[in-house]
C-alpha positions, -999 to 999 in steps of 0.1 A, spaced: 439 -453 210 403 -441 190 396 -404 198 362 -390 189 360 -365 164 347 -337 169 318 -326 140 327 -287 138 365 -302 135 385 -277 110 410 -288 85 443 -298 91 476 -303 74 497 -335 77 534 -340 59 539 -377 50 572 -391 37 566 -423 21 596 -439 9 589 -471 -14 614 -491 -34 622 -473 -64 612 -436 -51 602 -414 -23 579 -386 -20 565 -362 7 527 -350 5 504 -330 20 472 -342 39 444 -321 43 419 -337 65 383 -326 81 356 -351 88 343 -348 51 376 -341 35 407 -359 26 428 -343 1 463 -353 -7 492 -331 -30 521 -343 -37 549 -318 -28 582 -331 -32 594 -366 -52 629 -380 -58 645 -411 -65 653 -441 -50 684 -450 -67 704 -484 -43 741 -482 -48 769 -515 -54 801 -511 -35 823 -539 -27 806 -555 -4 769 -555 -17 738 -531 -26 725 -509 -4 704 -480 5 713 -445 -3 695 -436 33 713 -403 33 701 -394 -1 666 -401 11 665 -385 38 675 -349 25 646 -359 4 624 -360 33 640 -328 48 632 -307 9 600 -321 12 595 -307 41 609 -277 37 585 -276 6 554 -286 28 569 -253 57 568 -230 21 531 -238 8 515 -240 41 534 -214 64 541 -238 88 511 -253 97 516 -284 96 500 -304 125 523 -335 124 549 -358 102 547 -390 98 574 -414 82 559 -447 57 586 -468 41 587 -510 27 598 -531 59 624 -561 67 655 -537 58 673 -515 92 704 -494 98 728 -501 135 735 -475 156 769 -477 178 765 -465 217 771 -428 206 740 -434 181 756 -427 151 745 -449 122 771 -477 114 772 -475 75 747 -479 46 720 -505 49 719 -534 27 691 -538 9 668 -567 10 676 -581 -30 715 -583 -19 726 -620 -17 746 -613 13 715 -635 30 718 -666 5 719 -701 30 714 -675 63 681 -692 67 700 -726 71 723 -710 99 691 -694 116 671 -730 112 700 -747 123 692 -730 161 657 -721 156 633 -752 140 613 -733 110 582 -750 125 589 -735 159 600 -696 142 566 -699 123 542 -709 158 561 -680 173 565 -650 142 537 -664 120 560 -650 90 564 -662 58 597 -677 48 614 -649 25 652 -651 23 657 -617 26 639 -613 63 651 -595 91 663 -626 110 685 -636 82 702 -604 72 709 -603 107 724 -637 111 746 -630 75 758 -602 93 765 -626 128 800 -619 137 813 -589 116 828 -557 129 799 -535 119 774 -559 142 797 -563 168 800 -525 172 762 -522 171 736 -514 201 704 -509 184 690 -518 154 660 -495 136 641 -503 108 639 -480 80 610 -458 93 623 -457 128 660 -444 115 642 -413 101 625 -408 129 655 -408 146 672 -382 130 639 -361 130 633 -362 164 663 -380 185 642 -407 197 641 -441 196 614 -472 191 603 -494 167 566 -492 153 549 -523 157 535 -532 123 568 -528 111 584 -546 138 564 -576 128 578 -580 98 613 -586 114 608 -625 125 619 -615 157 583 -604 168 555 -625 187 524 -627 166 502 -638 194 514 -613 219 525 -585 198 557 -584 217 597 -585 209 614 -620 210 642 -606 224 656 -648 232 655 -654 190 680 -631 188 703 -644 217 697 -679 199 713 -666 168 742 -651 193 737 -620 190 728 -593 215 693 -591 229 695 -557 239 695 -543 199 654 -537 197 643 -508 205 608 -506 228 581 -509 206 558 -478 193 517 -484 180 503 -463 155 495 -429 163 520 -428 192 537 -397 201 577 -400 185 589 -364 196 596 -330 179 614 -322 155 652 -312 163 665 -280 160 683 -285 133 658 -301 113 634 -272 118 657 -247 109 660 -262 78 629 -276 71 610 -237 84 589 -261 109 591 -252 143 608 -272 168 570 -279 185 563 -297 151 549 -332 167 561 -365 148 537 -393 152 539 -428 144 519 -443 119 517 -475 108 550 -475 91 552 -505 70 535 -491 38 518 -521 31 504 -515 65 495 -478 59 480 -487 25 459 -513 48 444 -485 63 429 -468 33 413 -499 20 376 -485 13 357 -518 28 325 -515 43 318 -548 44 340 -572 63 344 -601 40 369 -580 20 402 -588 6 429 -566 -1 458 -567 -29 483 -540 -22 500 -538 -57 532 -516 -63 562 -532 -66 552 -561 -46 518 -575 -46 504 -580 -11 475 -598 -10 451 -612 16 425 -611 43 424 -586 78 421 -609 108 416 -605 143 439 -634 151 471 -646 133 466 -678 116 503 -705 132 487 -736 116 516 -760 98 491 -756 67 496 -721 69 535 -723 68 538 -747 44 514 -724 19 539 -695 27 517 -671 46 524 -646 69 507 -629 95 519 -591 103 503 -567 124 477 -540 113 464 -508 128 441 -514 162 462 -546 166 444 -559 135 466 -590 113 471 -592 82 477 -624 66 489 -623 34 516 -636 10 537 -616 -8 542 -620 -45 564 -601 -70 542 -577 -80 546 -547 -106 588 -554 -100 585 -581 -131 571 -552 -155 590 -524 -142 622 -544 -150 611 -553 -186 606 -515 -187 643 -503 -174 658 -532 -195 639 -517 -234 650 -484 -219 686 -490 -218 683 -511 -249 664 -480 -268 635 -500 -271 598 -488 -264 588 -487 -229 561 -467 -222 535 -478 -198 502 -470 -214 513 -481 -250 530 -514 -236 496 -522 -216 476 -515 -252 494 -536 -273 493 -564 -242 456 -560 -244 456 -569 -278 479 -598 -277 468 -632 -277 457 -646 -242 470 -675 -221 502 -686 -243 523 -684 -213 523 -678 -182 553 -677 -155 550 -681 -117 561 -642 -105 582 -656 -73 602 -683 -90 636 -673 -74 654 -658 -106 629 -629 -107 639 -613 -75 675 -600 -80 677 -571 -106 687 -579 -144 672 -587 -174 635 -596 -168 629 -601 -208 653 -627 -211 646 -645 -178 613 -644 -182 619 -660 -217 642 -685 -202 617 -696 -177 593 -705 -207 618 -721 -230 626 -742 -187 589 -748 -190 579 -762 -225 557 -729 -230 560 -708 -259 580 -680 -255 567 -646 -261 575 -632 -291 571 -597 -287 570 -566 -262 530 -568 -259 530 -607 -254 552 -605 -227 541 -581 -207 505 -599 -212 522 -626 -203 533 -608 -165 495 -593 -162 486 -625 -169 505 -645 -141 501 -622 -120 461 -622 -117 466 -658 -117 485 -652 -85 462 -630 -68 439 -657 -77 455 -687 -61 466 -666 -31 432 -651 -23 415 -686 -23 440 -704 -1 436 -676 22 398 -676 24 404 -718 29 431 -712 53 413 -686 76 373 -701 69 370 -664 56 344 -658 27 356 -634 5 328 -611 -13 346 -583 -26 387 -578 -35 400 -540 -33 428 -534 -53 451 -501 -38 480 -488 -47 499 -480 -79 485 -511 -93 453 -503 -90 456 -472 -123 465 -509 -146 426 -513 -158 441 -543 -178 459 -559 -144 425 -548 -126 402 -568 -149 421 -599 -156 422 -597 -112 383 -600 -112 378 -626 -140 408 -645 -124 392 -644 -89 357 -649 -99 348 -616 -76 341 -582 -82 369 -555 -77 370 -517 -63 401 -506 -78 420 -474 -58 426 -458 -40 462 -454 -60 474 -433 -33 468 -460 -9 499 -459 17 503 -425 22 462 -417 29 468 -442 53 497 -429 68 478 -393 70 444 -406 86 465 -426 113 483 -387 120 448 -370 119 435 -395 142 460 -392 170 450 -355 163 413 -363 172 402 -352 138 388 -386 121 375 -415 146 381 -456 144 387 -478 110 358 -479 96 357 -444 100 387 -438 83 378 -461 55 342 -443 51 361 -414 45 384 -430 17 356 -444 -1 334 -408 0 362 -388 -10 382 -409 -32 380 -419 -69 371 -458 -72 365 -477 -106 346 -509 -104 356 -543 -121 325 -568 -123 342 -608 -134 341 -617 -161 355 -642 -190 353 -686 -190 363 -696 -151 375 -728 -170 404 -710 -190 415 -697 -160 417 -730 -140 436 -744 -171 459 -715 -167 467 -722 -133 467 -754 -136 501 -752 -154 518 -739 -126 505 -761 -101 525 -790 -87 510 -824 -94 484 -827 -64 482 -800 -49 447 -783 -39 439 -751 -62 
């Protein structure tokens, strides 16, 4: 719902937890139609833990996070905070039993618990007919297969609902239950035509229909705050909780600084998310067979987009020197990249022994010496080598896209923590052939704060929002650049024999 602003509007505060993959944080919105100021109040890790019987998600860990962050945000602002609102990275859920207590740790998505589930799932659902209904790109780790891994087991036979990451915070903030709908779509278990739960996929897997919650749209009402949590937090109890759009990629969506409509996006943190926003989801056989997916935006908006291993391959190279004493600084590591020779290798970022955690140095070594490439020979000429692969992958992304959808791209915006890597950002727009807006950085969360200060009437529809990204946030500009040619020879090495570029 789109609520006028009003133009003699004053500011207003707005807590955000935004939970990503390797850290969370909670920050403070300050918002008035020619304002938008974030400050980050409260960050801590995101550390997954091994047990016996897989990784998983230290959810309690984070959420006292959220709770000291917002007993942090209570401290600096005397209470005034307007509303909360919960971001985190989607597929991944906790199960409640019938007295709605959580029934232990979630796994986490790059556990091989879900290794062959996608044969048990197409063995009962055709991947033709789950693509025409979902519209989601085949990832191993999806909701639909962690749920058929865990088909059968004591823990999913005790379960009645199931809440993804966002929604279990909510939970314990407020007591209430739903599912937020641009998450939800991310399950495999959603209808991208009708924006509705499949409830029947999930009685096809045998298992009970009755475990989603009803569904929530951004800037929803999800309750108060319970007394518990406002007595520690210092909010009161009348503290609203809204929904935003809580997939981050999502949120991050939001704060994309477009004006004009032939835009893509590349949501760059750990992941790279990159694509077009559509006012239909593209089902086409094509379409599944290039890997796209098609998850719901803000205003019932899609986004289709692939996911490729973003930012994960450097920060791995990174923790790997670290515990081997070797330098790993960002800024230096980008230098000397800069200065390394261009083009000796390049790797495709989603090959399948990239995603689990380990030594990213050596693999990505090994997948050179697999390839008949040279293998990089140094710190700087590998991590050229990532920057490298991974424009290439924006590239070949963003033009099957614009193919795929009959979508002319004219200008590619580049959010999120990827977006402070001038070397990633300018190797994206000679890749591409296209200019690129780099920023805002703190993509997710401005998003997640404009879809709270909208339900609170304070800024009005998308475009507004995104006006008020661009005239308040910092932006750098990346015009193309470089020989198109060495970049189609690039690619071309990763290309299958045939296949259209």
């Amino acid at each position: 719902m789109t609520t006028t602003p009003s133009p003699s509007a004053s500011p207003a505060l707005f807590a955000a937890a935004d939970l990503g993959a390797t850290s969370g944080r909670v920050v403070l919105g300050e918002v008035a139609p020619d304002r938008l100021v974030l400050t980050e109040l409260h960050r801590f890790a995101n550390t997954p833990v091994r047990v016996s019987d897989g990784l998983h998600w230290d959810v309690l860990a984070l959420f006292q996070g959220v709770l000291d962050g917002l007993r942090q945000a209570a401290r600096s602002t005397d209470g005034r905070i307007a509303s909360v609102g919960v971001d985190s990275w989607a597929v991944d859920y906790g199960l409640l039993d019938r007295d709605g207590a959580l029934l232990g740790h979630p796994f986490h998505y790059r556990d091989s618990r879900t290794d062959g589930a996608a044969d048990t799932v197409f063995s009962r659902i055709d991947a033709q007919e789950l693509y025409r209904i979902t519209g989601l790109q085949h990832l191993s780790f999806n909701t639909v297969f962690q749920l058929a891994s865990a088909a059968g087991t004591a823990q999913m036979d005790a379960a009645r609902t199931l809440l993804l990451v966002p929604d279990l915070f909510i939970h314990w903030l407020t007591g209430t239950v739903g599912a937020e709908e641009t998450n939800a779509s991310t399950t495999a278990l959603f209808d991208a035509r009708t924006g509705t739960w499949r409830p029947d996929l999930l009685d096809r897997l045998s298992l009970a229909p009755g475990l989603l919650p009803p569904l929530r749209a951004p800037g929803d009402s999800a309750g108060t705050l319970l007394p518990h949590v406002a007595a520690y937090t210092g909010l009161g109890t009348s503290t609203p909780v809204t929904t935003v759009a809580s997939h981050d990629t999502a949120s991050a969506v939001v704060a994309v600084p477009a004006a004009d409509p032939r835009f893509a996006y590349i949501s760059c943190g750990t992941w790279s998310l990159a694509g077009l926003e559509l006012n239909a989801p593209i089902l086409s056989e094509e379409s599944r067979k290039a890997g796209f997916t098609n998850e719901r935006g803000v205003d019932g908006t899609i986004r289709y987009l692939r996911n490729i291993m973003g930012m994960w391959l450097l920060e791995e190279c990174r923790r790997t020197w670290a515990a081997q004493g070797l330098p790993n600084g960002l800024p230096e590591l980008l230098a000397e990249a800069d200065r390394a020779r261009p083009f000796v290798s390049v790797v495709d970022p989603d090959a399948p022994e990239f995603l689990a955690p380990g030594d990213m140095p050596e693999q990505i070594r090994a997948y050179c010496r697999r390839t008949g490439q040279p293998v990089p020979d140094s710190q700087g000429a590998l991590v050229r080598c990532i920057v490298e692969s991974l424009a290439l992958a924006h590239r070949r992304v963003l033009r099957q896209a614009a193919r795929l959808a009959d979508h002319d791209i004219t200008q590619v915006h580049l959010v999120g923590g990827g977006s402070r890597n001038e070397l990633l950002c300018r190797l994206t727009a000679d890749a591409c052939g296209l200019p690129v807006v780099a920023g805002p950085a703190e993509a997710t969360a401005l998003g997640n704060v404009l879809v709270q200060a909208r339900a609170a009437g304070l800024v009005g529809d998308l475009s507004s929002m995104r006006r008020l990204v661009a005239d308040t946030q910092q932006l750098r500009h990346y015009p193309p650049g470089g020989d198109p040619a060495t970049w189609d020879a690039a690619e071309a090495r990763l290309a299958p024999a045939g296949e259209d570029l």
